[in-house]
N, C-alpha and C positions, 0 to 999 in steps of 0.2 A: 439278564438284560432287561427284562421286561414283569420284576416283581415287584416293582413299586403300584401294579394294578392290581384292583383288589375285586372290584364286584362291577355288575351294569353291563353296560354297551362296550363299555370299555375293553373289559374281561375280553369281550367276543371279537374283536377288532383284533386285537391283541395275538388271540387266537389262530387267528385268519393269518394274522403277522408273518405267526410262527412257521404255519403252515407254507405260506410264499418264502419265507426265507431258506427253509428245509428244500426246496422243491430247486432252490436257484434261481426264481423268478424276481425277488427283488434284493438291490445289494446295500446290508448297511451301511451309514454313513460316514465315511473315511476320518480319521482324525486329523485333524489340522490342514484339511484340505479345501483348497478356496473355491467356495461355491456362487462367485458373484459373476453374472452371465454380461455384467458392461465391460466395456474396454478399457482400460485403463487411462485414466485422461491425459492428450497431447499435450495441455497446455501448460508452459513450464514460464515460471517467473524470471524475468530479468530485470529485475531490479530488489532490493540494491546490486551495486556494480560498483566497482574503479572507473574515474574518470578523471578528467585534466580540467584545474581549472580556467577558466579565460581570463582570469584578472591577475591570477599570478603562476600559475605555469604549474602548482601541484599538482601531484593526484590526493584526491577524496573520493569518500565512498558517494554515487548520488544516489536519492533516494524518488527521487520522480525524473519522468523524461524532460522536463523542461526546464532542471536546474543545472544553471552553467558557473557558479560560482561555488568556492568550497565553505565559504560562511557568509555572515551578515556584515562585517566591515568590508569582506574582500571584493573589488569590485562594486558595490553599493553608492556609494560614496564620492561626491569631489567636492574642491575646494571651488568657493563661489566669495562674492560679495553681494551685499546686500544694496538693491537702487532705492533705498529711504535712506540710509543714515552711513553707506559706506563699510559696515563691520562687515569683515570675513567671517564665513560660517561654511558647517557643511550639508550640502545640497546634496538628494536622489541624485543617480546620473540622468537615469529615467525620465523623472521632473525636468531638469536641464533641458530633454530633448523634444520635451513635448511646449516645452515654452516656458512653462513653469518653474519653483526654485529661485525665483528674484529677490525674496526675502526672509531676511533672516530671523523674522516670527511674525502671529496675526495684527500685533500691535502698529509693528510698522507697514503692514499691508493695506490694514484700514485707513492711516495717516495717509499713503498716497492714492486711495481709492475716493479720499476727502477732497483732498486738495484737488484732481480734475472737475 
């Protein structure tokens, strides 16, 4: 157990070792047995998870708490026109509800940003 010591302090330590072990005072150290004195951590991940989604009724995996849709077209999206030139496009819904989404790009945003 203990002949990879060879000479020094060591030696004497060593010694001593043998001695406490012989005697029953100290007990080798167990194999495969877990010496870590914290607790085991409470905290357990929930996420990803199954969820439903709002825009069309799936389940999808989410993978943060605040995602309610199961991709980028689903739910994202509506149909809008444009108050410069009348073309349909598709608008955030988000945009929509915040005022925004009136046009169907910067070009025609600029023209009626001109014209007032």
């Amino acid at each position: 157990m203990f002949e990879h010591v060879r000479a020094g302090p060591a030696r004497k330590a060593t010694a001593v070792l043998r001695r406490m072990l012989d005697q029953g005072g100290v007990q080798p150290p167990l194999e495969g047995r877990v010496t870590n004195p914290l607790p085991p951590n409470p905290y357990v991940r929930l996420l990803p998870r199954e969820a439903v989604c709002d825009g069309c009724g799936k389940m999808y995996m989410q993978t943060t708490s605040t995602q309610l849709y199961c991709g980028d077209p689903c739910g994202e999206f509506v149909g809008a026109e444009c108050a410069t030139c009348g073309q349909p496009f598709d608008a955030r819904g988000r945009d929509c509800a915040r005022g925004w989404g009136r046009f169907c790009s910067k070009s025609c945003a600029m023209s009626k940003k001109r014209a007032a």
